[in-house]
C-alpha positions in Angstrom: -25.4 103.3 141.0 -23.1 106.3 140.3 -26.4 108.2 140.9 -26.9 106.8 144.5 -23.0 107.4 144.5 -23.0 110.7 144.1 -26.1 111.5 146.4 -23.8 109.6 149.1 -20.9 112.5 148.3 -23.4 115.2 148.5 -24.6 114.2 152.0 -21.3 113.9 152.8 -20.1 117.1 151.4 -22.4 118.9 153.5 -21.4 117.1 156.7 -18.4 118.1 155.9 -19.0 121.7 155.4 -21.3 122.2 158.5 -18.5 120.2 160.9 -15.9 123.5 159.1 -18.7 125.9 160.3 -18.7 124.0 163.9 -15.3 124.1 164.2 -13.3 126.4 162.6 -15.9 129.6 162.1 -16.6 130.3 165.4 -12.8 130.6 166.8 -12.1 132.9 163.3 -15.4 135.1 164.1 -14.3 135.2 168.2 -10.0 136.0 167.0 -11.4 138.7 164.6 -13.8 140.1 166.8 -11.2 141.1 169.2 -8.4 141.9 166.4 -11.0 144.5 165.3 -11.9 145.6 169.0 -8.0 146.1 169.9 -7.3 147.9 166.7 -9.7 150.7 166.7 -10.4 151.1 170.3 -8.1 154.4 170.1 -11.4 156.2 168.3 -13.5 155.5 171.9 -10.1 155.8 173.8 -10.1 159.8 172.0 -13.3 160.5 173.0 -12.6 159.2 176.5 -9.9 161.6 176.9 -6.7 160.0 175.9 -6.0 163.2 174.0 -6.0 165.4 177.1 -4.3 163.5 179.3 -1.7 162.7 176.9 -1.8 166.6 176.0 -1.5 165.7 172.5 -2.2 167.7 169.7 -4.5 166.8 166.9 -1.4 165.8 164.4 0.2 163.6 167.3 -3.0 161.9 167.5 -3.3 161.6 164.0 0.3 160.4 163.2 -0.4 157.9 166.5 -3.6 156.2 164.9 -1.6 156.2 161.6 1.4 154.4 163.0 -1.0 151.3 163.2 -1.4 151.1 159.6 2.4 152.1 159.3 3.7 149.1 160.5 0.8 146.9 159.9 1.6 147.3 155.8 5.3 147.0 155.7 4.7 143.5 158.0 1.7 141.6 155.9 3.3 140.0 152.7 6.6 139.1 155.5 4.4 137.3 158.4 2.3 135.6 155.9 5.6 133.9 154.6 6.1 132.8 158.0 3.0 131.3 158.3 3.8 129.1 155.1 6.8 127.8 157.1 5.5 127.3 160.4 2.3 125.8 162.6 -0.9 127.7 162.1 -1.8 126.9 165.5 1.8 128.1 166.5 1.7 131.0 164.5 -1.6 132.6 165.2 -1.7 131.9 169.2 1.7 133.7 169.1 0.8 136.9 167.4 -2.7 137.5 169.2 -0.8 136.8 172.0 1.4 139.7 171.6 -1.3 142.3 169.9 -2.7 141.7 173.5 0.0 141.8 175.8 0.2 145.8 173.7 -2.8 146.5 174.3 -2.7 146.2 177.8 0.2 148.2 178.0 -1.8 151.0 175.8 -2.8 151.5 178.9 -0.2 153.0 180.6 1.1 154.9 178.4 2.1 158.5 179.4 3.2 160.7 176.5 3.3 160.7 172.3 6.1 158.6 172.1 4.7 155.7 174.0 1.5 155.9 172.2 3.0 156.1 168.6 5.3 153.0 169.5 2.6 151.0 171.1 0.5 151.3 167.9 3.7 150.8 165.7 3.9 147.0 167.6 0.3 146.3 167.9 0.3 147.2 163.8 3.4 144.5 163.7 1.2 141.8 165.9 -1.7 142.1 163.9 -0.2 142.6 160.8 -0.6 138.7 159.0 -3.6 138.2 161.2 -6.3 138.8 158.8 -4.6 137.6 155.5 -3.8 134.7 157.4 -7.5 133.9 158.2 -8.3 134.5 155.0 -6.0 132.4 153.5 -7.1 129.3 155.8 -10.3 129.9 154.8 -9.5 129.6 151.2 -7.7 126.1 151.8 -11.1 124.2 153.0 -13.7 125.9 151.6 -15.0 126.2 147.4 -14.9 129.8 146.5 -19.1 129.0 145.7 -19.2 129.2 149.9 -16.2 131.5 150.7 -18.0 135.2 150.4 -20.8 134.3 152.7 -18.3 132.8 155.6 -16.3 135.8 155.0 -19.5 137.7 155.2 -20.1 136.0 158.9 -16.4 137.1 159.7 -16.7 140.4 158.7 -19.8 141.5 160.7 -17.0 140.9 163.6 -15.6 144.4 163.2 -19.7 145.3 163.3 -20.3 143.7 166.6 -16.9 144.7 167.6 -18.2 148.5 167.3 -21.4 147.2 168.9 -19.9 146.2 172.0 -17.3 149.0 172.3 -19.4 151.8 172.6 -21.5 150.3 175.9 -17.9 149.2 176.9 -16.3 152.5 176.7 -19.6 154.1 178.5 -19.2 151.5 181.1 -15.4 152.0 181.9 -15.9 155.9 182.1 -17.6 155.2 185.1 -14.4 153.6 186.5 -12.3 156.9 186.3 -10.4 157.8 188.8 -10.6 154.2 190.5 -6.9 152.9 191.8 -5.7 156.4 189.7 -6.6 155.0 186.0 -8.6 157.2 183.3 -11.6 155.5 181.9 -9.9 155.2 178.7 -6.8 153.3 180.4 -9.4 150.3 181.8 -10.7 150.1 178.8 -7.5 149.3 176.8 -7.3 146.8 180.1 -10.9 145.4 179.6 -9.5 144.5 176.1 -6.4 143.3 176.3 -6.9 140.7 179.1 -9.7 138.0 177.4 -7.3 138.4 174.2 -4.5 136.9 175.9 -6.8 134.5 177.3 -8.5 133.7 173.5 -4.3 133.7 172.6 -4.1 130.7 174.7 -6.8 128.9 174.2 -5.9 129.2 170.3 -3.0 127.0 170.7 -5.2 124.2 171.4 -8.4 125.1 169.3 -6.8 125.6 166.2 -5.8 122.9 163.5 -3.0 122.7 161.2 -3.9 120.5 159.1 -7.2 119.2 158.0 -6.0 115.4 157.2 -5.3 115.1 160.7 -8.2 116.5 162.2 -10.1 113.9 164.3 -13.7 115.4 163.9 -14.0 114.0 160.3 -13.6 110.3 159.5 -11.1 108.9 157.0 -13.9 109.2 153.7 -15.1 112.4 154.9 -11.5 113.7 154.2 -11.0 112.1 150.6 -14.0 113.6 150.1 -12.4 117.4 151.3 -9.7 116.5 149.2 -11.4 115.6 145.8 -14.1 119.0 146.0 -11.1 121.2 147.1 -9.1 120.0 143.7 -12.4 119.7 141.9 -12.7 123.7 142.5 -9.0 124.6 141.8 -6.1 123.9 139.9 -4.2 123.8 143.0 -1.9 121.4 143.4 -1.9 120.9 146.6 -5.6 119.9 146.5 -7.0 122.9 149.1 -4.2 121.6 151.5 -1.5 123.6 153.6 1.4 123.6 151.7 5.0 123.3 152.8 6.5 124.7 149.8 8.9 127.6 150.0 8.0 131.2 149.0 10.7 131.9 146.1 11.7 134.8 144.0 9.7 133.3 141.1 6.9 133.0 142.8 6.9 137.0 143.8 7.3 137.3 140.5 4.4 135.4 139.3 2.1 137.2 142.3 3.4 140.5 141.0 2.9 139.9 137.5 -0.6 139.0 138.1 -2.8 142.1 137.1 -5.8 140.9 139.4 -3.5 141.6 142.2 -3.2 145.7 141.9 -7.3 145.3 141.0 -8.7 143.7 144.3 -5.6 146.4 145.6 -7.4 149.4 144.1 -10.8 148.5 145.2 -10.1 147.5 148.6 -7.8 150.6 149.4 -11.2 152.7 148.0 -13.6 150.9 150.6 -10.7 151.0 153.4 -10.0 154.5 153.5 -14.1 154.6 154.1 -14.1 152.1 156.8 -11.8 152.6 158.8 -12.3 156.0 159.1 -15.6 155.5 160.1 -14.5 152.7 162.4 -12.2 154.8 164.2 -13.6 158.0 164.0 -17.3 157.0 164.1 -17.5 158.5 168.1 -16.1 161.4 167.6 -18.0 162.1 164.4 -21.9 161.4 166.8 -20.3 163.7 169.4 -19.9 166.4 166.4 -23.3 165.9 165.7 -24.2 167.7 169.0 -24.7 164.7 171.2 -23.0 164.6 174.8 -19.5 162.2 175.2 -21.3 159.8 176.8 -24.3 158.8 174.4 -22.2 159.3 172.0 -20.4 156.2 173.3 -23.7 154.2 173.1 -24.9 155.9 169.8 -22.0 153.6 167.8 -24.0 150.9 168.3 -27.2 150.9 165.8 -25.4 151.9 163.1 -22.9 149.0 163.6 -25.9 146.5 163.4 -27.0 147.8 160.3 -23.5 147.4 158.9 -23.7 143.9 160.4 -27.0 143.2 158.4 -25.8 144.1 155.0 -22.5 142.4 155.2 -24.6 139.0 155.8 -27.4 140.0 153.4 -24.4 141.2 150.3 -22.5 137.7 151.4 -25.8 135.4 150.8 -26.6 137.4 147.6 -23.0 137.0 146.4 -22.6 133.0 147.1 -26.3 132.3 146.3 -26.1 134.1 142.6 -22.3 134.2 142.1 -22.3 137.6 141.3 -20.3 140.5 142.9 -19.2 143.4 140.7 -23.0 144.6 141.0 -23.2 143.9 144.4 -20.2 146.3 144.9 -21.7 149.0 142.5 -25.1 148.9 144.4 -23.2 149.3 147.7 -20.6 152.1 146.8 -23.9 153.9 145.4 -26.1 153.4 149.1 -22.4 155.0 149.7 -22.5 157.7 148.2 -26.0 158.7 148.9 -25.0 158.3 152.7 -22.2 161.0 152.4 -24.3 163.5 150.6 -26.8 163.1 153.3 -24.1 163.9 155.8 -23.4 166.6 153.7 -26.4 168.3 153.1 -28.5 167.6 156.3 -28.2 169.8 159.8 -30.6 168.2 161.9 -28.6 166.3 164.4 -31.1 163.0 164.3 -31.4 163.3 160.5 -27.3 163.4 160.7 -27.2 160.3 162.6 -29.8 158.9 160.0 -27.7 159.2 157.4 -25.0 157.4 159.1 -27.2 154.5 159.0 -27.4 154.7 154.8 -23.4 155.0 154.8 -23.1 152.1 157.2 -25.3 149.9 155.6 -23.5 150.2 152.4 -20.3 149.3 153.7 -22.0 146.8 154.9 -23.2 145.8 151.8 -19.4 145.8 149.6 -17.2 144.3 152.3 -17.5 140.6 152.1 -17.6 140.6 148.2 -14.1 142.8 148.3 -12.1 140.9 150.5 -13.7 137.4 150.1 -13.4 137.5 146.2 -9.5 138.4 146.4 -9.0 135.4 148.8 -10.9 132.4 145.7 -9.0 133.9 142.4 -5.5 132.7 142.9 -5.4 129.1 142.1 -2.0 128.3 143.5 -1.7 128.1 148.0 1.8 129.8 147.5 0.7 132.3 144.9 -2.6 133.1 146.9 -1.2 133.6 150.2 1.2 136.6 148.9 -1.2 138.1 146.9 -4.2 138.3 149.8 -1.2 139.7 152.0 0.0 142.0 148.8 -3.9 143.3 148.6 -4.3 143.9 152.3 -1.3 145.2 152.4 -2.1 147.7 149.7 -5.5 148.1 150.7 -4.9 148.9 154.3 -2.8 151.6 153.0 -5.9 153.4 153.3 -6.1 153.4 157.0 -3.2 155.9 157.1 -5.1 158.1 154.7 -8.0 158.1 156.6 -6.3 158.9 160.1 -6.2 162.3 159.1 -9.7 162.6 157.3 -11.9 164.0 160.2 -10.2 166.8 162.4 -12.9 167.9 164.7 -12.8 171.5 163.7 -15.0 170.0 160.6 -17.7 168.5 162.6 -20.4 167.7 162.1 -19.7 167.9 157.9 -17.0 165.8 158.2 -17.9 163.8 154.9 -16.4 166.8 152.5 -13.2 165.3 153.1 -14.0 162.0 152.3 -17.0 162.2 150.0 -15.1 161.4 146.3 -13.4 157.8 147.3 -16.6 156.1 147.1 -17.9 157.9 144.1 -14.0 156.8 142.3 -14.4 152.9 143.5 -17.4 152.4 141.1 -15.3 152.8 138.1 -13.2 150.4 138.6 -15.7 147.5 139.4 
């Protein structure tokens, strides 16, 4: 009898688990597909023109794509305390909504000091976005099936560098039209549907599992019981109410695992996002015209997209991650020495592929394992923000790691992170 019992609560649980990926993974995948695409758009935007027409020098642009990252890690561990007191729903709607309100207004922009305090905002907006995702995640899902969904999230930024490269090449061919650059319609072209996806949040979104209407009464015991059977949390995998006090940051900062998934993650995000920002400019220092280097950002991106699923199954199926990261900082590794080494500009663009595909390969295992190993919702939330926080760090480190007077060896400036990572994992 307990046998057929518990073959009932296996069914069950995987109803319950393929209604989450229905619902709720789709809308994450679509919000951090275009938080990825609004972010780094300023690397096509550059090779678009933005830096002429602004008449910026190469520091301006550098200290403008750095103010992203400015803003974005002084503002993580404070918005994700908001989201503890307030509607998800609420919340999340509200702060795509304004990441693509600046966006649009990217657009017209006319000098430095509108383009560094547009990026300081859009770094503000987007700011508890990603922990905050991450954090959801960890409420109704076991950390046995976390990496792999946070695998499926991640090859978001992939597609996202997918689709802007053709989108860039297509909005060049809109300059001049009603007086706007190419690079000013596409800030416009991605700004607009994110308002529109900010809306349609509001009503998409749930707050609260318990009172979804997509799973029936037992189906939610059942969420409750394997959520509490695969933490100590107390509140049973649930969105908690309770306040973020002093002890609490001083049980998050005591916590030794905190400055760990820190140290790894600012390693493999001083990587990627350099190459997600820079990767145009980098093809069109390979010897390639502005153009096709546009559309050239796209292949790699796949093969990014590839290994983040493939390193995600691997890491659910087997539980097993630290080699996972030590395989994929060494595909790394051997990328940038290819970059390093090679002249050819097709064996250059090859070896972008190795360096994509093993950043592919480490970045659902970093950020989904920091998300499953703090028992405790208030605990966990402020220490994903704390290692995002940290960890995006890197992105204003790697806005001034590829000046174009390097091209196309750009790697020498960036070839020793990777090869540091692997001795802490």
């Amino acid at each position: 009898m307990v046998v057929v019992q518990d073959e009932k609560s296996l069914i069950q649980e995987k109803k319950i688990v393929r209604a989450l990926d229905l619902r709720m993974m789709p809308l994450f995948c679509v919000f951090y597909f275009a938080d990825f695409l609004d972010r780094a758009n300023i690397g096509n935007a550059t090779l678009a023109g933005i830096q002429n027409d602004l008449h910026l020098s190469s520091s301006q642009l550098s200290f403008a794509i750095s103010a992203f990252y400015i803003t974005y890690i002084m503002f993580e561990i404070p918005s994700n305390c908001i989201l503890k007191r307030t509607r998800a729903s609420i919340y999340l709607s509200s702060i795509m909504l304004a990441w693509g309100l600046v966006t649009i207004v990217l657009a017209f922009v006319t000098n430095f000091v509108g383009l560094f305090i547009c990026r300081l905002l859009l770094g503000v907006a987007q700011s508890g976005y990603v922990p905050a995702i991450l954090y959801q995640m960890s409420l109704v899902y076991k950390p046995t099936e976390n990496t792999m969904r946070v695998a499926v999230l991640l090859t978001m930024a992939s597609l996202s560098g997918i689709v802007s490269g053709p989108l860039a090449y297509a909005s060049s061919f809109l300059e001049g039209q009603n007086g706007l650059h190419g690079w000013q319609y596409l800030f416009i072209l991605e700004g607009v549907p994110t308002v529109v996806l900010s809306v349609l949040s509001f009503f998409l979104l749930f707050d609260d599992i318990s009172r979804v209407k997509w799973l029936t009464n037992d189906q939610k015991e059942i969420q409750r019981s394997r959520m509490a059977q695969s933490s100590s949390d107390s509140n049973d995998g649930e969105h908690s109410n309770s306040s973020v006090t002093f002890q609490t940051f001083i049980q998050t900062f005591a916590d030794w695992k905190v400055y760990m998934f820190s140290l790894v993650y600012f390693c493999q995000a001083v990587c990627m996002t350099s190459i997600s920002i820079f990767l145009p400019t980098i093809i069109a220092g390979f010897g390639y015209p502005v153009l096709t280097s546009q559309l050239l950002t796209a292949p790699p991106c796949i093969a990014s997209s590839a290994f983040v699923l493939l390193s995600g199954y691997i890491t659910d199926r087997y539980d097993r991650r630290t080699p996972i990261l030590i395989f994929g900082f060494f595909i790394m590794i051997m990328g940038y020495v290819l970059l390093l080494i090679l002249h050819d500009s097709w064996a250059l663009y090859g070896g972008l592929f190795v360096l994509t595909s093993g950043m592919g390969m480490v970045a659902a295992p970093t950020v989904g394992w920091s998300s499953v190993n703090f028992p405790d919702a208030t605990i966990r939330v402020l220490a994903v923000a704390t290692v995002v926080m940290i960890g995006n760090s890197g992105g204003v480190v790697a806005s001034f790691l590829y000046p174009i007077s390097n091209a196309p060896h750009h790697c020498k400036e960036l070839f020793f992170f990777p090869k540091r990572i692997i001795h802490f994992t």
